[in-house]
C-alpha positions in Angstrom: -12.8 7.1 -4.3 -13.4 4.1 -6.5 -13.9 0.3 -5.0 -13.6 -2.8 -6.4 -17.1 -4.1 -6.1 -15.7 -7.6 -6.6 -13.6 -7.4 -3.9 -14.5 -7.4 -0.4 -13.1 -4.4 1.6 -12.4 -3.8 5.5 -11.7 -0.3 7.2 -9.6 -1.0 10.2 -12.2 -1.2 13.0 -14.2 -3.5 11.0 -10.7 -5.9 11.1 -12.4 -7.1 14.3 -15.1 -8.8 13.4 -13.0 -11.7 12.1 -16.1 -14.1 11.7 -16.5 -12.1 8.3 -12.8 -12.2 7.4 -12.3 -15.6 8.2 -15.7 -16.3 6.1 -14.3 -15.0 3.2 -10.6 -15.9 3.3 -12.3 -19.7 3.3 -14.1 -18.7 0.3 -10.9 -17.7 -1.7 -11.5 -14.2 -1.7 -9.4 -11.2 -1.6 -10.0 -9.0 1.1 -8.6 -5.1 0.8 -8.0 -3.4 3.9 -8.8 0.3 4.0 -7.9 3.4 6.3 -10.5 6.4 5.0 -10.8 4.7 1.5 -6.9 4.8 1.0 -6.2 0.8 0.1 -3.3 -0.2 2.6 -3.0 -4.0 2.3 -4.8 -6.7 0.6 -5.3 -10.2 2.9 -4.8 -12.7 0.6 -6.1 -16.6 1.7 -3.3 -19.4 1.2 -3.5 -21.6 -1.6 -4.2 -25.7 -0.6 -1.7 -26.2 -3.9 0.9 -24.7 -1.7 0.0 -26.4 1.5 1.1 -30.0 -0.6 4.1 -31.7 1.4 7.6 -31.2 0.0 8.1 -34.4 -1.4 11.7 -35.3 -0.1 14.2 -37.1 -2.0 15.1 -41.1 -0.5 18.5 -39.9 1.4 19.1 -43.3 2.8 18.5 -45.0 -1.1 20.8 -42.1 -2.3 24.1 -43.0 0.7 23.7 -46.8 -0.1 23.9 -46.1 -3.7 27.2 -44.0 -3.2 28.5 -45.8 -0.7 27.0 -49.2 -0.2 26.7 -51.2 3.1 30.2 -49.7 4.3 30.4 -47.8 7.8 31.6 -44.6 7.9 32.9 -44.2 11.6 33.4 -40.3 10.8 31.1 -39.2 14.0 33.1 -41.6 16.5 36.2 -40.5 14.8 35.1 -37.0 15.1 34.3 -37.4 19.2 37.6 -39.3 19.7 39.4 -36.0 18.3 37.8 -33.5 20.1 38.0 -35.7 23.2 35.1 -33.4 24.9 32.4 -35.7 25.0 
């Protein structure tokens, strides 16, 4: 039976009280969750680096660049072929 003191550890009726839980997942900390002192899982809080936005490239920059101020009639075209809408 050996437990990382470092680490804070849950059995699974403790999982309930989520006030704790919640408490440390906001802290940064790893929390283990435990069924009689076997380790099953370890709760791991989200990083704010990977909640950043994607940063998307300028589609609309990247169209007039390739193709310029044309028109490209391709959806009507494609509705006048199917001739279902």
């Amino acid at each position: 039976m050996c437990h990382n003191l470092l680490m804070p550890s849950v059995n699974m009726r403790q999982l309930r009280d989520t006030k704790k839980l919640k408490a440390w997942l906001r802290a940064g900390k790893t929390v283990e969750l435990r069924e009689r002192d076997t380790l099953i899982a370890r709760i791991v809080p989200e990083n704010e680096e990977q909640k950043r936005p994607v940063q998307y490239p300028d589609f609309a920059a990247r169209r007039r660049e390739i193709f310029g101020d044309r028109l490209l009639p391709i959806v009507e075209d494609l509705i006048n072929d199917r001739g279902r809408y």
